[in-house]
Phi, psi and omega in degrees: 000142182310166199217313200197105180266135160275109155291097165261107174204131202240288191224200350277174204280331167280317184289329197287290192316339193279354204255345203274288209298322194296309156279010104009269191311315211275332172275354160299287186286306194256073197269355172243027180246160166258139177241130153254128195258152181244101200182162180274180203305336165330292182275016172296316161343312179311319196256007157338294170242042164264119152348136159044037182241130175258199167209135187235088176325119175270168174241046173309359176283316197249260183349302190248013193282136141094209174269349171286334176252018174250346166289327213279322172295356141297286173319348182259351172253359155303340200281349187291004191046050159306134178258325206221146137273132138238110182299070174262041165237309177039093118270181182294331169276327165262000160320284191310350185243322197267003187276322170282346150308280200279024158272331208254073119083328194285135216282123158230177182193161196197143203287144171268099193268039139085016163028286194281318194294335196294348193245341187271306148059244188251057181269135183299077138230221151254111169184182186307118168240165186205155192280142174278176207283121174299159184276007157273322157271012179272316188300319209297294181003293165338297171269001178270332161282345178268333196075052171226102175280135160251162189233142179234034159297318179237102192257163184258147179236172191275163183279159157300124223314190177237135179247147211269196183282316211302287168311322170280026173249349179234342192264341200049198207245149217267142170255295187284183146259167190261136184221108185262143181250150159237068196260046167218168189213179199278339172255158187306304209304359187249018162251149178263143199282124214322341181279358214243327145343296183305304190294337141325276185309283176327314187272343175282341188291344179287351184270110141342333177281345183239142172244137182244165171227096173267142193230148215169184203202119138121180187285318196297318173288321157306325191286312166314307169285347163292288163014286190267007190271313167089014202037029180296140148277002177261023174235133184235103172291131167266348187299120172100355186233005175217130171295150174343295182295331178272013156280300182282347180299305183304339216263344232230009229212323197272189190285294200235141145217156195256123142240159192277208194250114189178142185299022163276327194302320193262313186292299180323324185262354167306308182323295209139000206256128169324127187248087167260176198197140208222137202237140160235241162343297191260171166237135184314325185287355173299344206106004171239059163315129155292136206291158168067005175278148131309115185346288177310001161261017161257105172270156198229167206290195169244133196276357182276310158297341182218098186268332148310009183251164331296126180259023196223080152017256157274008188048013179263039166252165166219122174267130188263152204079016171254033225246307175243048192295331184295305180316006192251011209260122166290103209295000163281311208285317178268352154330291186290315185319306181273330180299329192293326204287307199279358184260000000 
C-alpha cells in the first residue's frame, strides 16, 4: 500500500477549498499514510491545520512555468519519495506530472468531473434536472482507486480560531452573531444583484444582535462594499484590511455566512460554518453543494420563470434573457432564511 500520496489541485480557490474536507477525512481514517498537496503558495493556509498533510508551492512564474518546468516539477517532487498520485485536478498540467509519476512505475488515478452529466445538465432546454454526483465523491473515488475508500459521513471540523488583538481591533469582541456576507463571484450570472443585495443587508443591520463582516477582493469590490456597508455600524468591511489567514481565522468564527456559488461558499463550509448560496446559472446539482450543508440552504433562481436553468457549470455562458434569473431569487426569502439558522 502507498505510504506517500501526491495530491495535485492548483486551482480555482473554491475547487482548491473543496479537497480540504476530503483530506480532512482521509487523514483521519489513514493517520499513517503522508499526504503532499501540490498547489499554489496562496493556499497553503487551507491546508494547515490538517495531520500528515505536507505542502508543495508550485512556481508557475519561474520555476515550474510551461513544459520545461514541469519536468522540473516532476523532478523536484520525486525527490519526496512519492508511491501515488492523486490527480483532483485532471488538466493538461497535472496530466502531465502525473503521467510521468506513472511512467517512473507509481500507481496514479485522477478524479472524473463528469462531463457528459454536467452538459446534459445545463443543455439550453426545458427539463428534468436531478443532482449529478458531488465533487466530494468524485475525489473519494479517486482515493478508492489507490485503494483507500473513504467515509465522508461524520466529518470533524477544526476548532474555532483564537482571534489575534489585531483582528479584534477591527471586528471588536463578539457579543452578537457574526454573519459573513459575500457578494461576488468570478461571473456576472453568479451574482446577486447589488440593489436588491442592499435590501438584505439593511433589514439584517436593523437587529442589534447582528453583526456583519462583508468580504471581497480587489479596488472594484471594495468600492462596492463601502457602498453596501451603508453607514450601519454593525456592518464592517473587512475586505483589503486583514491577511488571508486571519480571514479564514474570522470566517471559522461566523454563525452564517450568505454566499453566492463561490469559493468563500467552500471556505466556509471547509470551517464548519452554515452556509447559504445564492444560484443564479448555475446550480447545486452540478455537484458543487458546499460540504455538509443542507439542501435547503442553497437557494435558487426560479426555473418556472426561467426553465433553461441551470445553463451554466461555472457560470461563464451568459444566455440571453437569462440576464436576470437572480431577481426572481426574493431578498424576504433570504432574509427569513438566516433569521430562521440563527434562531
Amino acid at each position: 500500500m502507498p505510504q506517500h500520496i501526491l495530491i495535485i489541485r492548483l486551482s480555482a480557490m473554491g475547487d482548491v477549498a473543496m479537497t480540504v474536507p476530503v483530506l480532512r477525512a482521509f487523514s483521519l481514517q489513514y493517520p499513517d499514510v503522508q499526504l503532499t498537496v501540490v498547489s499554489r503558495p496562496f493556499f497553503k493556509p487551507f491546508f494547515d491545520d490538517i495531520e500528515n498533510v505536507n505542502f508543495f508551492a508550485i512556481d508557475l512564474k519561474e520555476r515550474h512555468k510551461g513544459f520545461l518546468g514541469l519536468l522540473r516539477l516532476f523532478s523536484d517532487l520525486r525527490k519526496l519519495n512519492i508511491d501515488a498520485v492523486a490527480d483532483l485536478h485532471n488538466v493538461l498540467r497535472s496530466k502531465v506530472v502525473r503521467t510521468l509519476f506513472a511512467l517512473s512505475g507509481k500507481k496514479v488515478a485522477a478524479t472524473d468531473k463528469g462531463r457528459k452529466d454536467k452538459k446534459e445538465l445545463t443543455k439550453l432546454a426545458i427539463k428534468t434536472i436531478s443532482p449529478t454526483k458531488s465533487m466530494f465523491a468524485r475525489h473519494c473515488e479517486t482515493f478508492e482507486k489507490l485503494g483507500f475508500p473513504l467515509d465522508l459521513n461524520e466529518p470533524i471540523f477544526p476548532e474555532k480560531a483564537v482571534l489575534s488583538e489585531e483582528i479584534l481591533t477591527i471586528t471588536g469582541k463578539k457579543v452578537e452573531n457574526w454573519i459573513g456576507i459575500a457578494p461576488f463571484a468570478q461571473y456576472e450570472s453568479k451574482v446577486y444583484p447589488i440593489d436588491l443585495m442592499q435590501v438584505v443587508i439593511d433589514e439584517l443591520a436593523k437587529n442589534s444582535s447582528n453583526k456583519i463582516f462583508l468580504f471581497g477582493g480587489g479596488e472594484e469590490e471594495i468600492k462596492k462594499l463601502n457602498q453596501l456597508k451603508n453607514n450601519h455600524d454593525t456592518v464592517i468591511v473587512v475586505a483589503g484590511k486583514i491577511k488571508f489567514q486571519q480571514e479564514l481565522d474570522l470566517i471559522s468564527n461566523l454563525e452564517i455566512m450568505l454566499s453566492m456559488d463561490s469559493g468563500n461558499a467552500h471556505i466556509a463550509a471547509m470551517l464548519g460554518v452554515k452556509v447559504i448560496t445564492l444560484w443564479g446559472a448555475t446550480h447545486p446539482f452540478a455537484g458543487f453543494k458546499p460540504f455538509n450543508q443542507l439542501d435547503n440552504f442553497c437557494i435558487t433562481s426560479n426555473r418556472e420563470q426561467f426553465p433553461f436553468l441551470p445553463t451554466s457549470v461555472y457560470g461563464n455562458k451568459k444566455v440571453e434573457g437569462y440576464e436576470n434569473a437572480m431577481r426572481s431569487i426574493l431578498p424576504i426569502t433570504i432574509i427569513d432564511k438566516i433569521k430562521k439558522e440563527l434562531n
